[in-house]
C-alpha positions as CSV (number, residue, x, y, z in Angstrom):
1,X,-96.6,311.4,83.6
2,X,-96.0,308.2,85.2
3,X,-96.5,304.6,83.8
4,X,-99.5,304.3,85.8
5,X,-101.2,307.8,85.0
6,X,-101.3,310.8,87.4
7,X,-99.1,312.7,87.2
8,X,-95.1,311.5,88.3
9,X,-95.6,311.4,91.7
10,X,-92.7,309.5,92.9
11,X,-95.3,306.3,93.4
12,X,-91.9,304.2,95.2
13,X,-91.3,307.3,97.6
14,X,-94.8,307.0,98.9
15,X,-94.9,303.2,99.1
16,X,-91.4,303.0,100.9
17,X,-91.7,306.2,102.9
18,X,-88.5,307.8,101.4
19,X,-88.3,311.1,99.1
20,X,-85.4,310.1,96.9
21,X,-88.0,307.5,95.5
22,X,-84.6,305.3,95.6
23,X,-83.5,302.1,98.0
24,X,-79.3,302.2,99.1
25,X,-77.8,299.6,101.1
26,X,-74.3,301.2,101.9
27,X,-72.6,301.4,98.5
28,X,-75.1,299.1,96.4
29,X,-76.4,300.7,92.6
30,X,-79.0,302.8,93.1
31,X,-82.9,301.5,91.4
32,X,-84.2,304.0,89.0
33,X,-87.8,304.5,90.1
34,X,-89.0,302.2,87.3
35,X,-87.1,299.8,88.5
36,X,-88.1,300.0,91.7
37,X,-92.1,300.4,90.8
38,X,-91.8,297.6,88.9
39,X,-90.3,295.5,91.9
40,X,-93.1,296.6,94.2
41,X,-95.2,295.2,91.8
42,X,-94.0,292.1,91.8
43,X,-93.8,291.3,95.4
44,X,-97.6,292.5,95.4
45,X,-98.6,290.7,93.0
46,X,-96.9,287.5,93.4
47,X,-97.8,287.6,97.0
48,X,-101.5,288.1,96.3
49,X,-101.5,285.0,93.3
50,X,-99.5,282.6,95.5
51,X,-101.4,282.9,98.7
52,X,-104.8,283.2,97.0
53,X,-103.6,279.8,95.1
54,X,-102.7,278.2,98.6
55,X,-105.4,279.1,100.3
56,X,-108.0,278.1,97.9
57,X,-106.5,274.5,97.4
58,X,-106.6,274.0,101.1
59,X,-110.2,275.0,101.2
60,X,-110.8,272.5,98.1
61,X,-109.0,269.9,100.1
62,X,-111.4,270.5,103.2
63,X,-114.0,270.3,101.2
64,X,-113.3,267.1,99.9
65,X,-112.2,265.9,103.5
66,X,-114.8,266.2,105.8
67,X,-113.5,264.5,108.7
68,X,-110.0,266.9,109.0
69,X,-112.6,269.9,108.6
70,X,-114.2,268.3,111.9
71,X,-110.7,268.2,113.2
72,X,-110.1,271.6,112.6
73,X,-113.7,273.4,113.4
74,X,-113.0,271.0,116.8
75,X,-109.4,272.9,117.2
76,X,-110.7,276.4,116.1
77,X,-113.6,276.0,118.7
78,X,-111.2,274.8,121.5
79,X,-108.3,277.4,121.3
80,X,-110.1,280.2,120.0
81,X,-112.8,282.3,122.6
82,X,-115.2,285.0,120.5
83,X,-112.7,286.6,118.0
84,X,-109.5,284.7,116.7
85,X,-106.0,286.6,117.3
86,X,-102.3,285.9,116.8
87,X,-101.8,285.0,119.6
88,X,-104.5,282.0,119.3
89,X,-102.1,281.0,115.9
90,X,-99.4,279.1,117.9
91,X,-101.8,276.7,119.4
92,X,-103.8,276.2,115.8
93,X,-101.4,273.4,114.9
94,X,-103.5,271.2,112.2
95,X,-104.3,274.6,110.5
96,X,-100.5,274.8,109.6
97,X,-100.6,271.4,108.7
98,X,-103.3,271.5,106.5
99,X,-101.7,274.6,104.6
100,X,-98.2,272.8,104.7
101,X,-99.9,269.5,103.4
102,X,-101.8,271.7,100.4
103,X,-98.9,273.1,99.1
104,X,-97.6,269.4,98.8
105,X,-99.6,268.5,95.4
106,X,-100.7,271.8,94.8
107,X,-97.6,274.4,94.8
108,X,-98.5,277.9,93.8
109,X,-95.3,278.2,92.1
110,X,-95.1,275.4,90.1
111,X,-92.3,276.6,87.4
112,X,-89.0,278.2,87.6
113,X,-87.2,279.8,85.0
114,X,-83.5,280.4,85.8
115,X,-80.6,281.5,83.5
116,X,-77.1,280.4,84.4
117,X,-73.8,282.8,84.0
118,X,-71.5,279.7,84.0
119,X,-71.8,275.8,82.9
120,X,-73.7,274.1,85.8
121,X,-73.8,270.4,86.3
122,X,-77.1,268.8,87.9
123,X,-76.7,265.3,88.1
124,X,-76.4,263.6,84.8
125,X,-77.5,267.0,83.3
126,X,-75.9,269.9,82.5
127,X,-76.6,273.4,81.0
128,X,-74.3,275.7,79.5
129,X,-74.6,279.6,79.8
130,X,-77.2,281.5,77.8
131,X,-80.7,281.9,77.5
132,X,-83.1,281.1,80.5
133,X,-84.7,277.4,80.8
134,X,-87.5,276.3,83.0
135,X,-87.7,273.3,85.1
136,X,-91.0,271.9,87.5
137,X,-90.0,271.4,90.6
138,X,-90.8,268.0,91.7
């Protein structure tokens, strides 16, 4: 049985298209399958919070900028014929800058957590080895 019922069906071999349910670069450890599940996981679900976080402040900022939403409905309307594509996303230059601009005050990761091996200096501060600490990035 695995950790997310059924029965153990190698979840990680199906996901990454292997049947060893393991990932080997050359010589590197091998990942148990928990491990590995448990990094698929992650990237999923961090992916899904940070871009669903970026892309609702940008809408918020929109909202309370009506004359860059005329910018952009002006762009999206002047590059883009009937359906949008890739290829249009080159030429859709304040729509990168809006995103870039909303993840200015409104970062989706807005904490770290790091632990350090070996005393590291940081300006006028310092930390010695041991348990992790958590810092806002500014």
């Amino acid at each position: 049985m695995s950790r997310f019922g059924g029965t153990r069906c190698s979840r990680p071999s199906i996901v990454i298209g292997t049947r060893s349910g393991v990932v080997r670069a050359d010589d590197a450890p091998r990942m148990s399958e928990d491990e590995l599940t448990d990094q698929i996981v992650t990237f999923y679900t961090a992916g899904m919070a940070t871009s669903s976080a970026t892309l609702a402040w940008a809408l918020h900022l929109l909202a309370r900028h009506p004359d860059i939403r005329r910018r952009l409905h002006e762009e999206v309307d002047t590059v883009v014929d009937d359906t949008a594509s890739l290829e249009d996303l080159p030429a859709l230059l304040l729509i990168g800058r809006i995103v870039t601009e909303s993840l200015r005050p409104y970062p989706p990761v807005w904490i770290l957590t790091r632990a350090t091996s070996v005393g590291t200096a940081l300006g006028a501060l310092g930390s010695r080895p041991g348990p992790p600490s958590s810092t806002a990035p500014a």
